[in-house]
C-alpha positions in Angstrom: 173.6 19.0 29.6 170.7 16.6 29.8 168.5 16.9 26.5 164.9 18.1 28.2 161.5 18.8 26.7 161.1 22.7 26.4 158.3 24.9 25.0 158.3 25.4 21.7 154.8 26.6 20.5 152.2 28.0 23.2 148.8 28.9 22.5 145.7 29.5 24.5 142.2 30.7 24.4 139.9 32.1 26.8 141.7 31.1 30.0 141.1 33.6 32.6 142.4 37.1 31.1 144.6 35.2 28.1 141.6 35.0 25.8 143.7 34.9 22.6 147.9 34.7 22.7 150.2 32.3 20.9 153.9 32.7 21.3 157.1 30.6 20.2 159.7 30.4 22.5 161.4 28.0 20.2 163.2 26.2 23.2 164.7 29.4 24.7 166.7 28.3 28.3 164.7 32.1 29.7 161.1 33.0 28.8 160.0 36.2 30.1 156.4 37.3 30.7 155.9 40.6 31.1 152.9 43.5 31.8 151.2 45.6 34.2 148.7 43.7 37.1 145.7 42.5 35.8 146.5 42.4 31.6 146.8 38.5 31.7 150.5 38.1 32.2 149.4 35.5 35.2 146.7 34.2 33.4 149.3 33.0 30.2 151.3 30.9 33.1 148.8 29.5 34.7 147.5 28.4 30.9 150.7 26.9 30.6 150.2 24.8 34.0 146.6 23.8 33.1 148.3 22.4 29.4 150.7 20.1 31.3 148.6 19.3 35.1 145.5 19.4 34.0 142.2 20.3 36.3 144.1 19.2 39.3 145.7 22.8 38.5 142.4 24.5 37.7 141.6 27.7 39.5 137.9 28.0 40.3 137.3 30.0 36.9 139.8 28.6 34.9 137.7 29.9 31.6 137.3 33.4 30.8 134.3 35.9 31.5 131.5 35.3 29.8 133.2 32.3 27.7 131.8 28.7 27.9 134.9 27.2 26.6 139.1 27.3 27.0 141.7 25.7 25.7 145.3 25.4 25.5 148.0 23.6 23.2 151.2 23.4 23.8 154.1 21.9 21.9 157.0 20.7 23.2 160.0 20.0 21.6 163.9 20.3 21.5 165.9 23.9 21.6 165.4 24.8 17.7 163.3 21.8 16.7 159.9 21.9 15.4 157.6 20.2 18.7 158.2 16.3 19.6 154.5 16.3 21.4 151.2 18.2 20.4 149.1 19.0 24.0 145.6 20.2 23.5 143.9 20.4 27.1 140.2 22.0 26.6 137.8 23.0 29.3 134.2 22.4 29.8 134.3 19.7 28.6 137.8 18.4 30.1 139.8 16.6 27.7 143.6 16.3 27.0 145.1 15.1 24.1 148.4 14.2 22.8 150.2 13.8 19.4 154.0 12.7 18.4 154.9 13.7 15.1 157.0 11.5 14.8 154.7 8.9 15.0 155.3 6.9 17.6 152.6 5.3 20.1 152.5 7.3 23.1 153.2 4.5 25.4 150.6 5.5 27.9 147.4 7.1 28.9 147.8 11.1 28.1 147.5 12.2 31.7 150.5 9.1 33.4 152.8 10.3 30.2 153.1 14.0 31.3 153.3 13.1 34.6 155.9 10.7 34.1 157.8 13.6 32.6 157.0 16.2 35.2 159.2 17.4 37.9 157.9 18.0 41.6 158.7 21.1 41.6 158.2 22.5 38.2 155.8 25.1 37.9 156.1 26.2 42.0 159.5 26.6 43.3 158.2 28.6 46.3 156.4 25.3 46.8 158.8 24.5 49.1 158.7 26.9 51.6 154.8 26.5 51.6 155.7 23.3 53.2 156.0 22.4 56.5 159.5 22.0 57.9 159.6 18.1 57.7 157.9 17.9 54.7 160.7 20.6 53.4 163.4 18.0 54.3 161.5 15.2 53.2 161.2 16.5 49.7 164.7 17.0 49.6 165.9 13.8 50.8 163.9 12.4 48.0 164.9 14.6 45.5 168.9 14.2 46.0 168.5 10.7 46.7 169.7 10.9 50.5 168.6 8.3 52.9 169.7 9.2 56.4 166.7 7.8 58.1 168.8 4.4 59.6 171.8 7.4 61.0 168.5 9.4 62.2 166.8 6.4 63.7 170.1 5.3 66.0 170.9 9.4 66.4 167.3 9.4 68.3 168.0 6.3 70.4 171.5 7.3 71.4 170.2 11.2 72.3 167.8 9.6 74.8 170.2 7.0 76.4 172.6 10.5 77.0 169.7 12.2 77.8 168.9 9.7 80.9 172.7 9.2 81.5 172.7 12.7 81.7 170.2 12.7 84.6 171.5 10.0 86.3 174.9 11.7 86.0 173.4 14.9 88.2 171.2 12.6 90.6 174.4 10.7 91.4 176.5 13.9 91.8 174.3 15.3 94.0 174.3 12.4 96.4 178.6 12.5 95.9 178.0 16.4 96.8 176.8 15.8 100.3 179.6 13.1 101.2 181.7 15.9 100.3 180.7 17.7 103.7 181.9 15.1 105.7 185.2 14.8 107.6 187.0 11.3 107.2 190.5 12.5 107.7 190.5 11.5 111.4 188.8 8.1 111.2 190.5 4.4 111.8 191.5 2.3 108.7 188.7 -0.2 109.6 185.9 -0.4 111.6 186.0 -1.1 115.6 185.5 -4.8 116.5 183.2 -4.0 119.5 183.2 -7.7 120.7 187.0 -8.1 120.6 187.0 -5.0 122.4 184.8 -5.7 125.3 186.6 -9.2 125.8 189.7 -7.5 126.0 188.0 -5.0 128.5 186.4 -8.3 130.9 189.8 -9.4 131.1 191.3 -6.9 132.1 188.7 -6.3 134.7 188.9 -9.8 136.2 192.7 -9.4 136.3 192.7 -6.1 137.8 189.8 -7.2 140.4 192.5 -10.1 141.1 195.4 -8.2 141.8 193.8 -6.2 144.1 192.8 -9.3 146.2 196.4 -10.3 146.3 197.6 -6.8 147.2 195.3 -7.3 150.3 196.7 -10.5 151.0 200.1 -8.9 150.6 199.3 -6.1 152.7 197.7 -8.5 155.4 200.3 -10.4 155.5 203.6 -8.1 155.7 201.8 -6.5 159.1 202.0 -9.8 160.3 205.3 -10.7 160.0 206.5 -8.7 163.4 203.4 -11.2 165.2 204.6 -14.5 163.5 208.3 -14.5 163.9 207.7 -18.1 164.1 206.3 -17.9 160.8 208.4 -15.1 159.0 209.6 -18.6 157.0 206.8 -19.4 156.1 205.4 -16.0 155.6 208.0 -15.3 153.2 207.8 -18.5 151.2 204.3 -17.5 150.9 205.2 -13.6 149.8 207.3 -14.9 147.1 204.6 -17.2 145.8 202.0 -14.8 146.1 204.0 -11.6 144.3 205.6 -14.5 141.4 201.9 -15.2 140.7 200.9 -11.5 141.0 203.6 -11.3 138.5 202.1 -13.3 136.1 198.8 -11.9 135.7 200.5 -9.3 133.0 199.4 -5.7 132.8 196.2 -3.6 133.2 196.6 -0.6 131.8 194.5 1.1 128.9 191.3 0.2 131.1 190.1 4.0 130.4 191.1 3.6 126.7 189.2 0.5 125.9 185.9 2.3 127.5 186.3 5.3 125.2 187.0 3.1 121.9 183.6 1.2 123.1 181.6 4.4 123.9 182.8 5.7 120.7 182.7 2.7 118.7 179.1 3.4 117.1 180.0 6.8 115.9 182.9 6.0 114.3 181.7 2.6 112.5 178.9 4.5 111.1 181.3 7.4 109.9 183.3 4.7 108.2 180.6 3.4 106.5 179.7 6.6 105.4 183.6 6.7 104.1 182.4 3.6 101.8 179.3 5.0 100.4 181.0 8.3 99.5 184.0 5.9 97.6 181.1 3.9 96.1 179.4 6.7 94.7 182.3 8.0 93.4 182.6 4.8 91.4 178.9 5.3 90.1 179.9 8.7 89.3 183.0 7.7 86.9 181.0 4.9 85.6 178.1 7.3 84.8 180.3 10.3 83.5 182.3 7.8 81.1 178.3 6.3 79.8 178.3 10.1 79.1 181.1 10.5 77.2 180.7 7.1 75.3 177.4 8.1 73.9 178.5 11.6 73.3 181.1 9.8 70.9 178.4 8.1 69.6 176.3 11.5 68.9 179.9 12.9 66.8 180.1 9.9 65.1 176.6 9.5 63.8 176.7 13.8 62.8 179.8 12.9 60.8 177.9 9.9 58.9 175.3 12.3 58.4 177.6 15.0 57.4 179.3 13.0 55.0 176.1 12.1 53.3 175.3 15.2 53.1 178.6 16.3 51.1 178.4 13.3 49.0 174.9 14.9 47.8 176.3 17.8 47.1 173.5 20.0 48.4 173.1 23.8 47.0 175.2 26.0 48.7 174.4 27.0 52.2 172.1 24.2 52.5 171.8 22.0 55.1 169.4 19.7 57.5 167.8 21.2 60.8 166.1 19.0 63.1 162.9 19.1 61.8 163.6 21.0 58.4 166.0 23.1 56.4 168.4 25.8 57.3 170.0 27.9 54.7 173.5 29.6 55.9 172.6 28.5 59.4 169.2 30.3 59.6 165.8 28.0 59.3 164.8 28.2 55.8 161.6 30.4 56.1 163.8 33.0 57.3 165.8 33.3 53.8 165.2 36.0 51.5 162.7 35.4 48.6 165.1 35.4 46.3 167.3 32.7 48.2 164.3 31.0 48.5 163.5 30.7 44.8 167.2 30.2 43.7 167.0 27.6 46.0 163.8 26.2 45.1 164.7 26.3 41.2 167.7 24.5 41.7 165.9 21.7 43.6 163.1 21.8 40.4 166.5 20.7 38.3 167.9 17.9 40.9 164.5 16.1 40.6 165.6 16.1 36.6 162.5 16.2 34.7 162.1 15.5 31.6 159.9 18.3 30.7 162.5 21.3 31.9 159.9 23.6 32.7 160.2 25.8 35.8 157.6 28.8 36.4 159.3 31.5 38.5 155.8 33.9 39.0 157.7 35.8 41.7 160.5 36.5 39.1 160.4 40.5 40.0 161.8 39.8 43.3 164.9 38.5 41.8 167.9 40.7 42.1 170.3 41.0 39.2 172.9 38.2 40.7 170.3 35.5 41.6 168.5 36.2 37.9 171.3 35.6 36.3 172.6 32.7 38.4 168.8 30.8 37.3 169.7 31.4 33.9 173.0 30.2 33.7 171.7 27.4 35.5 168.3 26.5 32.7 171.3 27.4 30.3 173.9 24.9 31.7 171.4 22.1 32.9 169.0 22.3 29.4 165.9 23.6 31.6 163.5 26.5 30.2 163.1 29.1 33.2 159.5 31.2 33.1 159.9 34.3 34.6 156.8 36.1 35.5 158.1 40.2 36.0 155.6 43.2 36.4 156.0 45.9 34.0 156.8 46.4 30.3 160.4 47.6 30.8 162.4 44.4 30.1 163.3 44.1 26.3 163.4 40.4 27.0 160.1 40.2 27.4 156.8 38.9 25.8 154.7 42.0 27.2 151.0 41.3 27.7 147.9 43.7 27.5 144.4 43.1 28.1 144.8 39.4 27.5 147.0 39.4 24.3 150.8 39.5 23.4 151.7 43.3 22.6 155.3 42.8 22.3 157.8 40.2 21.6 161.7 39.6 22.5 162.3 38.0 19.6 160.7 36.9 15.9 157.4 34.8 16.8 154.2 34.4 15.6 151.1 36.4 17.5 148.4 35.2 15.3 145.3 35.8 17.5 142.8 33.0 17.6 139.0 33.2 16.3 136.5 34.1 18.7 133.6 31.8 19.1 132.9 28.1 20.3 135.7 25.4 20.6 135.6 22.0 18.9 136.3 19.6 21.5 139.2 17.8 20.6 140.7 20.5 18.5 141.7 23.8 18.9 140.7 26.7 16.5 142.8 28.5 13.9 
């Protein structure tokens, strides 16, 4: 348990409805202030704020009806120790003073020494849901000392590259979706050479147009032989040449094929290459769809850095980061309960570990029986001093308050009421 600056001794004069209460906590972990709206119990916390902040804390009418002057000393000590540090803070005029008993220099001007000692969150828990979300994370980054804003940085960059893969993933799957409608199942290996083909097609032409010329000649000649007896020798010699040459011309058939495969040569070329633009995009498709999945590895990865760094700051329970704030049990943090709020809030107030363990709990009556008692085993176990600020007289616990003075006390302290009349600046009247 860390060995904080409580409140021993608090005293105040004619600050709002508190015009004359001193009370002695002694270093109590709990300090309970107690009454019915409007007797002053708000008006003694808010002295205590105005003792340690100063006018930065000032309310518009920080000083009583129909006073001039206010003033508030505070002495902070140890638990069951007489006070380290006298704090006089008087208003109109401002001035704020400090003492060591022990006799030490102070080290500083009055106002840097108690702020050096003060915690963010010390007299406002429900600060933090007053914030806006970011700021809400930001302050407790800062607080428990976690620095994710490298892991956020890259998380960013990475989110948009998946972002635009992403989009690129759908524009290329659309395209791949109307290849889909086409047929290739009854289309040629490769294209159709359409040059080879019609050479192949001239040829056979020329040797068809030849073979019919000889099949004349043949024709021609055969009726002749009965005429030419004289030259059936002759005629025959001829025959034999003529049909050992038709011979070698080869064959002419597929004629009718070779026209289709040309007449159908542009249809099917362009199909093909259709074929290859549906197999390319395919390709882009994989490619894309594995970018994808990279970067979504990427995105798990740098959540489980994050995670991890939020483990190892062992966050209160239920606690976590939201994009652009906090979320408590998986709801945005504005949504808790006030009592989550303010358990949650008080524990934060203790994380920032100030050296003056002061935390002022003014919605304290909202506090249920669990989450009360969880705070003060908390002040108890981390050596903080809770204020609780409860409407109504009821709690024996209490320092009860009544038209601006201390009625009724938890435990043996001092109520000595203070004089009426002007205050010497600098000093604070007996």
């Amino acid at each position: 348990m860390k060995d904080r600056l409580m409140v021993v001794e608090l005293t105040c004069q004619n600050i709002m409805k508190a015009r004359s209460v001193r009370i002695k906590p002694d270093g109590a972990p709990v300090v309970v202030i107690g009454g019915n709206n409007g007797e002053g119990k708000t008006s003694l916390m808010n002295s205590l704020v105005v003792g340690l902040c100063g006018k930065r804390e000032w309310v518009s009418m920080p000083v009583s009806k129909g006073e001039q002057q206010g003033a508030v000393r505070i002495g902070l000590g140890r638990k069951g120790e007489k006070p380290l540090y006298i704090i006089t803070q008087l208003i109109n005029p401002d001035s704020l003073k400090i003492e060591r008993t022990d006799g030490q220099p102070l080290g500083g001007t009055p106002r840097a020494v108690l702020d050096a000692k003060l915690g963010q969150l010390a007299f406002d828990p429900m600060a933090l849901i007053r914030m806006k979300p970011e700021d809400q994370a930001k302050l407790v980054r800062k607080v428990y000392g976690i620095d994710t804003d490298a892991i956020d940085v890259e998380y960013n960059v990475v989110y948009e590259d998946r972002r635009q893969a992403n989009s690129s993933l759908k524009a290329q799957t659309t395209i791949l979706d109307e290849y889909a409608l086409m047929d290739f199942s009854k289309l040629p290996a490769e294209p159709i050479d359409v040059g080879k083909s019609m050479n192949e097609l001239s040829a056979k032409r020329e040797m068809n147009t030849s073979r019919n010329a000889l099949d004349a000649s043949i024709e021609n000649d055969t009726a002749s032989i009965g005429r030419m007896r004289a030259e059936l020798e002759e005629a025959e010699t001829k025959l034999s040449r003529l049909k050992v040459e038709r011979g070698s011309l080869g064959s002419v058939e597929g004629i009718e094929e070779l026209e289709q495969t040309i007449s159908t040569a542009g249809q099917v070329n362009a199909a093909l290459d259709q074929k290859a633009k549906a197999e390319h995009q395919r390709e882009v498709v994989d490619l894309v769809e594995k970018n994808v999945a990279t970067l979504n590895a990427k995105l798990d990865e740098l959540k489980a850095s994050k995670s991890a760094a939020l483990v190892d700051a062992e966050l209160p329970q239920g606690l976590s980061f939201a994009t652009l704030g906090l979320e408590l049990d998986g709801v945005p943090f504005e949504q808790a309960s006030t009592t989550e709020q303010i358990t949650i809030g008080f524990e934060l107030s203790i994380k920032d570990d100030p050296e003056i363990g002061i935390t002022c709990v003014r919605e304290a009556s909202l506090l249920d029986k669990k989450h009360r008692a969880y705070i003060e085993e908390l002040a108890e176990k981390h050596g903080m001093q809770a204020w609780f600020e409860v409407v109504g007289d009821e709690d024996p616990n209490a320092f009860i308050i009544e038209n601006g003075e201390v009625i009724r006390v938890p435990i043996e302290v001092e109520t000595k009421p203070l004089a009426a009349g002007s205050i010497e600046p600098g000093k604070l009247v007996e």
